[in-house]
matplotlib code that plots the C-alpha trace (Angstrom):
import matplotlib.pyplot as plt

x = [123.7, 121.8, 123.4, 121.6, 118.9, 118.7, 120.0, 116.6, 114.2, 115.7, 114.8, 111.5, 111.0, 112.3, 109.8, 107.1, 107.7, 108.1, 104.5, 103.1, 104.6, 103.4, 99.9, 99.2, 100.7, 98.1, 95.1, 95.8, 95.2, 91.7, 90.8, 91.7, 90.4, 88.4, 86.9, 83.4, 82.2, 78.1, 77.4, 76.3, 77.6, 80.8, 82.2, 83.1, 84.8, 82.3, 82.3, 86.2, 85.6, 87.3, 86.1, 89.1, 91.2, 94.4, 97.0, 95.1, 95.3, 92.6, 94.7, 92.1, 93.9, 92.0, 89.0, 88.9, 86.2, 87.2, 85.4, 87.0, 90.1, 91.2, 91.1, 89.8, 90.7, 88.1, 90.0, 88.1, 90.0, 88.8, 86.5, 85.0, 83.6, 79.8, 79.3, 81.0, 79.4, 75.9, 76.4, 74.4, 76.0, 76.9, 78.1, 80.0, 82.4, 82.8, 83.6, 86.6, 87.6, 88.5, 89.9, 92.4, 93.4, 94.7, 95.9, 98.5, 98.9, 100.2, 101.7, 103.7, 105.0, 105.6, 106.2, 108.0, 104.9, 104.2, 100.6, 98.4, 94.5, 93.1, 95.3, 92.7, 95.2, 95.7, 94.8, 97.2, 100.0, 99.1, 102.0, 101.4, 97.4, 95.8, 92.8, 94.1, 97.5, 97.5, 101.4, 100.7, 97.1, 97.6, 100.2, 97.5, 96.3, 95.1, 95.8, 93.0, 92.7, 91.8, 93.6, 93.4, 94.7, 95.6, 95.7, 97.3, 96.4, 98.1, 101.5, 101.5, 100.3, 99.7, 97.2, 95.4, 95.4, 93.8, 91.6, 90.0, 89.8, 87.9, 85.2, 84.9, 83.9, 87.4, 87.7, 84.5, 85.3, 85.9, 82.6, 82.8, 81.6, 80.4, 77.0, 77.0, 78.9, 75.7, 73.5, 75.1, 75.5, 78.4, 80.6, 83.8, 85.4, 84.9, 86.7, 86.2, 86.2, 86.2, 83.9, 81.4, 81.7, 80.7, 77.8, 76.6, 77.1, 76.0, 72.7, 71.1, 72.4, 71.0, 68.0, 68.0, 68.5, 65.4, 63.2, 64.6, 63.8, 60.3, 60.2, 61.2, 58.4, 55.9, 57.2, 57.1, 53.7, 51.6, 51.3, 47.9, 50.0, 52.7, 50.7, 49.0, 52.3, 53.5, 50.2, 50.4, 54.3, 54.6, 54.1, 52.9, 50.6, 48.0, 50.6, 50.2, 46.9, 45.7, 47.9, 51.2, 53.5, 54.6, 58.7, 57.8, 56.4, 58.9, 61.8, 59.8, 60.0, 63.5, 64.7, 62.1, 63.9, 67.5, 66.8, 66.4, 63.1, 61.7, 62.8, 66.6, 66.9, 67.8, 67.5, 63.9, 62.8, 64.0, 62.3, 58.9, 58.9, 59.0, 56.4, 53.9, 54.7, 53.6, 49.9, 47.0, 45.6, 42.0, 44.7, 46.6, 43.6, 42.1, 45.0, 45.5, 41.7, 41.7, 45.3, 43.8, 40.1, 42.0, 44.0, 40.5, 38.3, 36.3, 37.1, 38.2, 39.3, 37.0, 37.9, 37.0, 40.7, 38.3, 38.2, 34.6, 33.2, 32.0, 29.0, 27.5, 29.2, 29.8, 33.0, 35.3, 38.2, 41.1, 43.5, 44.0, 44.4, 41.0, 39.4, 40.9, 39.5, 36.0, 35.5, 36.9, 33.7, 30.5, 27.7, 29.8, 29.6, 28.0, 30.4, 32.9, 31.0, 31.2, 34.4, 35.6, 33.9, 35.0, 39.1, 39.1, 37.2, 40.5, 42.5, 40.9, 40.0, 42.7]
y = [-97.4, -99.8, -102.9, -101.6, -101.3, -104.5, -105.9, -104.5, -105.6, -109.3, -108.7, -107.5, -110.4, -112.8, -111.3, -111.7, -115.5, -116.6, -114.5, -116.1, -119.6, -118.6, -118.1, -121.0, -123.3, -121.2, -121.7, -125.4, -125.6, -125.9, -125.8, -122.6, -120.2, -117.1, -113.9, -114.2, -110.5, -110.3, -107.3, -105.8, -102.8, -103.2, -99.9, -99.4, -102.4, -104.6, -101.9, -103.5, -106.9, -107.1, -107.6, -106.9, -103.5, -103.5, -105.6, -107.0, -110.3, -112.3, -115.0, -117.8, -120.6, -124.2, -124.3, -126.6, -128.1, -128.1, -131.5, -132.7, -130.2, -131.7, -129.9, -132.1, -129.6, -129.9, -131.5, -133.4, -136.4, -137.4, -140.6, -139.9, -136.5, -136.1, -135.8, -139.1, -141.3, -139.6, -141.2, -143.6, -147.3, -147.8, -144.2, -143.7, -146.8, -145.5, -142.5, -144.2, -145.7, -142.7, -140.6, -143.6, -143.4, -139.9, -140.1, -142.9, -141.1, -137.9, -139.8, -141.3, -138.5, -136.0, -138.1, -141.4, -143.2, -146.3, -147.4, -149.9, -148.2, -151.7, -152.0, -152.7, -150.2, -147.9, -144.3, -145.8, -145.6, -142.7, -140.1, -136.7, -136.5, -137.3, -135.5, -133.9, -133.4, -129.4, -129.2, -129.9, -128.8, -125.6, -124.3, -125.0, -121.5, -120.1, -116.3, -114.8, -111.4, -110.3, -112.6, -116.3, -119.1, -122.0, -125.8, -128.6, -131.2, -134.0, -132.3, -130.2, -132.2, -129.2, -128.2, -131.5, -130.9, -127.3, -128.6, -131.3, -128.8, -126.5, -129.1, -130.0, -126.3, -125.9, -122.5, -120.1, -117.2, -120.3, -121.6, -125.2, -124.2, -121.2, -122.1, -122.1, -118.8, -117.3, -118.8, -117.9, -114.6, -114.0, -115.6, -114.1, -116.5, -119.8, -123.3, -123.0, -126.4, -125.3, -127.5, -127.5, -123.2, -122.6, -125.1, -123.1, -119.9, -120.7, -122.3, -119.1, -117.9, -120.9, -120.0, -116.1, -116.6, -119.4, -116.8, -114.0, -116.2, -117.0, -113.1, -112.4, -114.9, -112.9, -109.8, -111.2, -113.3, -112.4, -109.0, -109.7, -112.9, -110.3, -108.0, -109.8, -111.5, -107.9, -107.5, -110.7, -110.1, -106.6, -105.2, -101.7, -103.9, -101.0, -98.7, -101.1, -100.1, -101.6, -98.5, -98.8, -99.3, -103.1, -101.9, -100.9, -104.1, -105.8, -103.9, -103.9, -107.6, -107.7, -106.0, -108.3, -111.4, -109.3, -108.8, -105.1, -104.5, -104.9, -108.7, -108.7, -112.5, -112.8, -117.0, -116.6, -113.5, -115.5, -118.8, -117.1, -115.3, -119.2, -119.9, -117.4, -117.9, -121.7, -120.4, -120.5, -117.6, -118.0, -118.2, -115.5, -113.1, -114.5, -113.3, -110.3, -109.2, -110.1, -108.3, -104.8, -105.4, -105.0, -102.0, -100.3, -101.7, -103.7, -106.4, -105.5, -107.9, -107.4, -107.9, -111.3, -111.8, -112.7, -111.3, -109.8, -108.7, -105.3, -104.9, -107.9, -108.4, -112.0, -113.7, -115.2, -116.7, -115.8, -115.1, -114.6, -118.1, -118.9, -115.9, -117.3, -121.0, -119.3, -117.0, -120.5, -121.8, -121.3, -121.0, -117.7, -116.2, -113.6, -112.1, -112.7, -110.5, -107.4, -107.7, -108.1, -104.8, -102.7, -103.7, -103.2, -100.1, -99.3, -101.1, -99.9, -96.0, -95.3]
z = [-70.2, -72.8, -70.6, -67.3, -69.3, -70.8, -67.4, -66.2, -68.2, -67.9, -64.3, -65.0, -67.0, -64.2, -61.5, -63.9, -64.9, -61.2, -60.5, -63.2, -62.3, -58.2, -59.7, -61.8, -58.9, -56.7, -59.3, -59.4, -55.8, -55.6, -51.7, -49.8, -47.6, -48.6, -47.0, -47.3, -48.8, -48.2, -49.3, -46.2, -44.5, -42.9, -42.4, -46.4, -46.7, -48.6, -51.9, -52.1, -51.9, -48.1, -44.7, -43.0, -43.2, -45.0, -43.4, -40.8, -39.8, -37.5, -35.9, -34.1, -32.1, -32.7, -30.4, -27.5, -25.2, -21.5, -19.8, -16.4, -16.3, -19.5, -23.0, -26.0, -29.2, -32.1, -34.8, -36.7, -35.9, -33.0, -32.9, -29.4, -30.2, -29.7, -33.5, -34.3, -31.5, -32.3, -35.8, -37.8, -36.9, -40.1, -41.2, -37.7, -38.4, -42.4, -39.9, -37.4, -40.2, -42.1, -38.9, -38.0, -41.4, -41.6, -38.3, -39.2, -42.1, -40.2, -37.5, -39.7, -41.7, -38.4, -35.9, -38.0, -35.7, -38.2, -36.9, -38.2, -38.4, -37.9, -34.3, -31.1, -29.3, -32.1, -29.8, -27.1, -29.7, -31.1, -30.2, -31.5, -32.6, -29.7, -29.2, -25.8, -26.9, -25.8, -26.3, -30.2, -30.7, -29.0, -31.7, -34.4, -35.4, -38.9, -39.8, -41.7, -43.4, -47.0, -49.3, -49.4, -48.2, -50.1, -48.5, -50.2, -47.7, -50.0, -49.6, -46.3, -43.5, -41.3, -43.9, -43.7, -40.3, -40.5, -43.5, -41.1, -38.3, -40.3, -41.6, -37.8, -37.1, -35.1, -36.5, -35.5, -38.1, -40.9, -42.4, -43.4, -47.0, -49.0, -48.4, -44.5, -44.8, -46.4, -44.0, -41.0, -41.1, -39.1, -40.5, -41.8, -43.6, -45.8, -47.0, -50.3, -52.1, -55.9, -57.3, -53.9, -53.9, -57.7, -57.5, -54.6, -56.8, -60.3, -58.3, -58.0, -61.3, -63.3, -61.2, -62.0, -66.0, -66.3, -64.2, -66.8, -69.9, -68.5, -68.1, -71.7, -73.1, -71.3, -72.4, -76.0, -76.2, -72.8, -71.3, -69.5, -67.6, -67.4, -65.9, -63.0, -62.1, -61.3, -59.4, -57.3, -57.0, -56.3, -52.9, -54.2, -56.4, -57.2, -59.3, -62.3, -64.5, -67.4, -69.3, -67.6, -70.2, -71.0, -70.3, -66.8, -65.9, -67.6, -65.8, -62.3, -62.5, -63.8, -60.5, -58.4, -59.8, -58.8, -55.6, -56.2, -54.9, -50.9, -51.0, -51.4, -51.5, -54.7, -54.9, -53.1, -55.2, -58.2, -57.3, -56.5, -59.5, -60.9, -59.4, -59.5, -63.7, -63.0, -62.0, -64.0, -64.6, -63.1, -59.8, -60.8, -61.3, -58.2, -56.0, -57.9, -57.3, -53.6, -53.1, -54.4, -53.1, -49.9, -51.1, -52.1, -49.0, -50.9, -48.5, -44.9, -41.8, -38.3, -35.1, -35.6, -37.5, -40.7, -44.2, -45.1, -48.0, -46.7, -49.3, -48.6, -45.2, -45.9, -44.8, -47.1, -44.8, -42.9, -45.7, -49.0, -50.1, -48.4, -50.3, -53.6, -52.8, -51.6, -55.3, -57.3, -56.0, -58.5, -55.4, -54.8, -58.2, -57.1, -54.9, -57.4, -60.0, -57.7, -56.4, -60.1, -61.3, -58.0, -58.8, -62.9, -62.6, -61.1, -63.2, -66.3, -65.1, -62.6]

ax = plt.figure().add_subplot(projection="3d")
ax.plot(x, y, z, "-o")
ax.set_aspect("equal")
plt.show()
């Protein structure tokens, strides 16, 4: 009995040493294929981190441009594509030069096709990769589901293949890079290049923590900054008063810069947040006055599309920035003394 035992745990231990050798040989590989997980509703999935159902695959087949009767696959090898000839001279031959390569390359090590790159009739002795080669092309298909897929174009020349397909846009569900995947929005999948993929990521999180530390020095050393950046910043601008307590400003803006509020754009929530901080803060009362002077019709827009000042009925521009620019100038001090007294008695008294 203490033999099977034993005789299982060596097993155990086996299973575990090869998974832990599988994963390290996986986490050296640093260009795959990931599901791209936005956050948006997709019918439950997104609260586990998947975008398709459990053990199901999306199998695409390499896309293909039809001209004349004859297919011309999308493979990033190609040197007479559109996006190729439409090249800059000089970047278009860097461009040939670096297709003809890999195509030797692969000819070479699938076909045993030794071709010199530099020949004048290299495509004419090019055997497996030409562009309109449907018998190999059309067998070039990715599968993609929930899990990843790693690519080691310098071993597997099918994956060199499928790597250059995808950075051609051969694949419509595969993004060329994290960054297109979040600007696409419909897109399902991403190459993920490590090094290109956590740039993109840590960019808004560098961006995030500097707008959190400029949040924490106004917390520390400048509520009334504080407190007109959650004016000018804040949609429902008129809740803060001259009372409301310094935490709930500072935890208003700490969800602003998170994307918790009406914006959900977390990079453009924490980049504004940046730079309404940058503003002096004659500008930042300026557009904190004019914001709730609107709220409390001290200034209203006519029919006209202008802004008036409805005590005076004087115009003061079409928008807010003109407004701000208009009260900046000392000819309308005036104005500006009135509107200021209308907005802090509400500031001040509720």
């Amino acid at each position: 009995m203490l033999q099977e035992e034993e005789k299982i745990k060596l097993k155990i231990m086996d299973v575990n040493i090869i998974e832990k050798h599988n994963s390290l040989k996986r986490g050296n590989n640093k260009i795959s294929v990931r599901p791209y997980v936005n956050g948006k509703e997709n019918m439950g999935l997104e609260k586990y981190d998947m975008v398709l159902f459990e053990g199901v695959v999306h199998e695409e087949p390499l896309a293909c441009l039809l001209q004349n009767g004859i297919k011309r696959y999308v493979t990033g090898l190609n040197e007479f594509a559109p996006d190729v000839k439409n090249l800059p001279e000089d970047e278009k031959e860097a461009k040939i030069k670096q297709i003809r390569e890999t195509v030797s390359q692969l000819e070479k090590e699938l076909a045993s096709n030794v071709i010199d790159p530099k020949d004048p009739d290299f495509w004419n002795k090019v055997q497996l990769l030409r562009p309109n080669n449907d018998t190999f092309w059309g067998k070039i298909i990715m599968r993609f589901g929930n899990e990843p897929i790693f690519l080691d174009p310098m071993k597997d020349p099918y994956d060199l293949i499928k790597l250059k397909a995808i950075e051609a846009g051969g694949f419509s569900l595969c993004a060329k890079s994290f960054e297109e995947a979040k600007n696409s929005g419909n897109k399902k999948f991403y190459l993920d290049k490590f090094e290109e993929t956590v740039g993109v990521k840590t960019e808004y999180k560098k961006l995030r923590n500097k707008a959190l530390a400029e949040l924490q020095k106004l917390f520390d050393k400048n509520a009334d900054k504080l407190f007109l950046v959650c004016k000018v910043l804040d949609a429902n601008s008129v809740q803060y008063k001259k009372t409301t307590p310094l935490d709930v400003l500072y935890d208003n803006m700490d969800s602003y810069i998170n994307g918790e509020s009406a914006d959900k754009n977390k990079k453009r929530t924490a980049q504004e947040f940046l730079n309404i901080v940058k503003l002096d803060m004659e500008t930042l009362k300026l557009r904190a006055l004019v914001k709730d002077a609107t709220w409390y019709k001290v200034l209203a827009t006519k029919p006209d599309g202008y802004i008036y000042h409805l005590k005076s009925s004087t115009m003061l521009g079409k928008n807010p920035s003109d407004i701000v620019e208009y009260l900046k100038n000392p000819l309308n001090e005036e104005i500006l003394a009135d509107l200021t007294k209308n907005v802090e008695n509400y500031w001040y008294n509720g």
